[in-house]
N, C-alpha and C positions, 0 to 999 in steps of 0.2 A: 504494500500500500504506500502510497507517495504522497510525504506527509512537506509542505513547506508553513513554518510558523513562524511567524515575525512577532519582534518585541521592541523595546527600546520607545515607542510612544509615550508621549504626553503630556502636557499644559507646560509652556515655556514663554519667558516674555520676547516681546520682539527685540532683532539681534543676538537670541539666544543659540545656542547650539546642542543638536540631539543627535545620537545614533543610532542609526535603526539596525537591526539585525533581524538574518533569515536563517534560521537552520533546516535544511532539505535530508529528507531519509527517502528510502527505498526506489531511489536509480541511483546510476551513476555520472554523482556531481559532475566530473572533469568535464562529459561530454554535452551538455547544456551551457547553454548561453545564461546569463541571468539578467533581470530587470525588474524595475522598482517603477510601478503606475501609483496614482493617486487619483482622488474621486472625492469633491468636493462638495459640499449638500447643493441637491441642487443643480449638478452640474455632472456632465460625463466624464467617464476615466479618462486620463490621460494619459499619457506616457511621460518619464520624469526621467530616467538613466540604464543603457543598458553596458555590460560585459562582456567580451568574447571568452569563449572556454577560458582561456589560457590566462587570461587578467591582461592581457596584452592593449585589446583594443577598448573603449569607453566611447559613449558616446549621450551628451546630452538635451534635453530639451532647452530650447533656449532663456527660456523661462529663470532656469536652474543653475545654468552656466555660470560657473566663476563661485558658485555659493555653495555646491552639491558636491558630494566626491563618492562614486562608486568604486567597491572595490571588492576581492572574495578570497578567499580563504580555500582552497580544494584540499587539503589535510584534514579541514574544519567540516567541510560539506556547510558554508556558510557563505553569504553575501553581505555587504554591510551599503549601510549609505551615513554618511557623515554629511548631516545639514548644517552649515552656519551660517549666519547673518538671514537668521530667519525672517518672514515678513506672514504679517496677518495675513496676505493670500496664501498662505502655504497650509493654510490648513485645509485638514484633508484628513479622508480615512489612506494610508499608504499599504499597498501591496505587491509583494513580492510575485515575479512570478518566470519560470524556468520556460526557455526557448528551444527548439533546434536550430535556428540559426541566430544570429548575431545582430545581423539588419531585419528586420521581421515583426509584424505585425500580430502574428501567428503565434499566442501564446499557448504551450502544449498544460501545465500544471501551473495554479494556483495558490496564494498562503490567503488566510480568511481575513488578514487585514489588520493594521494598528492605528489607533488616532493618535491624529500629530494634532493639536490646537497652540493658536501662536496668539499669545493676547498683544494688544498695542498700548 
């Protein structure tokens, strides 16, 4: 069963900084891509950072750029996303979630989600 859970959410003031973390069981991590969407009340997921296997490539929303740092851990079977210089729009429910490919639209598994809320 292919479990991805995410933690590290919740209530920080703006400018603040949080780390989200994913820990993934039952495939094997190396060979997925990973990536962090987010889903704001009200408003559709988005895409926020993704991964290539290798940790090699990253690639972000622009949204996010310069603030957001993706990165993983394959010893770990983990992803992380290191937010700082948070801002009120960044809140969001944040989810992790595993690809086959790198560039991709096309998410294959899921994590059920963490609230990020940024007060101003």
């Amino acid at each position: 069963q292919v479990q991805l859970v995410e933690s590290g959410g919740g209530l920080v003031q703006a400018g603040g900084s949080l780390r989200l973390s994913c820990v993934v069981s039952g495939l094997t991590f190396s060979t997925y891509a990973m990536n962090w969407f987010r889903q704001a009340p009200g408003k559709e997921r988005e895409f926020v950072a993704a991964i290539s296997r290798s940790g090699i490539s990253r690639n972000y929303a622009d949204s996010v750029k310069g603030r957001f740092t993706i990165s993983r851990d394959n010893a770990k079977n983990a992803v992380y996303l290191q937010m700082n210089s948070l801002k009120p729009e960044d809140t969001a429910v944040y989810y992790c979630a595993a690809s086959d490919a790198y560039i991709t639209s096309r998410m294959k598994y899921w994590g059920q989600g963490t609230q990020v809320t940024v007060s101003s």
